[in-house]
N, C-alpha and C positions, 0 to 999 in steps of 0.2 A: 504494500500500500504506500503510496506516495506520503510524503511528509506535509504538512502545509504550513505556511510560512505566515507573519505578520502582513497585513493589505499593506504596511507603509512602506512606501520606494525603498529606503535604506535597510530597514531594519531586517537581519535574517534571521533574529527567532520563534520559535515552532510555537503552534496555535494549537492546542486539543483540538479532536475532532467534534462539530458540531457548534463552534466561536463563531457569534454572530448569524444562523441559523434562525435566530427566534427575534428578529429587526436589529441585535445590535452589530457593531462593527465587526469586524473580522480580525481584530487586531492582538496582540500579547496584552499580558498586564503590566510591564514598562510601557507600551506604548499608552495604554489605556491609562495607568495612572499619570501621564504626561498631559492625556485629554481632559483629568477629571481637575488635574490642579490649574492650568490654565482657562477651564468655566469656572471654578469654581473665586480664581481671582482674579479672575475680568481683563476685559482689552487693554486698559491703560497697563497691567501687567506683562501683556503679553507681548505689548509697543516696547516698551520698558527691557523685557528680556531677550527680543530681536536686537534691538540696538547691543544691549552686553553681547550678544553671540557676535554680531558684525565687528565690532570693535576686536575679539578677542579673533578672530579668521583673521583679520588685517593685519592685529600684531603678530601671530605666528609665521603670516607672510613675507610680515620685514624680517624677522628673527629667524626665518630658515636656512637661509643661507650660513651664517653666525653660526648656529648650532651645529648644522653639519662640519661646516671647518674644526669646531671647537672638538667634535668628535674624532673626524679623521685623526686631528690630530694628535689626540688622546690613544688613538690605536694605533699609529706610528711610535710611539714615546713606549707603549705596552711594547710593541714587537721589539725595538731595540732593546729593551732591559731581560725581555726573555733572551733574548742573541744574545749579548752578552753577561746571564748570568748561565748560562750552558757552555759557553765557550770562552 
């Protein structure tokens, strides 16, 4: 039997069989607690927590690059101290 998944575009986990069956959504209980807390404190909340998600994609976007260097470089500095504590 096939598995089935949450309706939301991203999200991939499994839904018992029979979710949403009886008018409601099709979705997990992550997703579903993500819909109950957002009705239950309103648009100006939900305006509110788009803009922190936007802000917070933006800065990971400046800071990606950064980070990657910061790691490369951290895993060049590992390989050399194994090299030279083996040899």
């Amino acid at each position: 039997m096939a598995k089935l998944t949450c309706d939301i575009g991203e999200c991939t986990n499994e839904i018992s069989e029979g979710t949403g069956s009886k008018g409601g959504l099709p979705i997990c209980h992550r997703c579903r607690g993500a819909y109950y807390r957002a009705n239950k404190l309103g648009p100006k909340w939900v305006e509110h927590r788009r803009e922190q998600l936007h802000f917070l994609e933006s800065r990971f976007e400046y800071l990606e690059p950064r980070i990657a260097k910061l790691m490369s470089d951290a895993e060049r500095r590992v390989n050399k101290a194994k090299k030279k504590a083996s040899g």
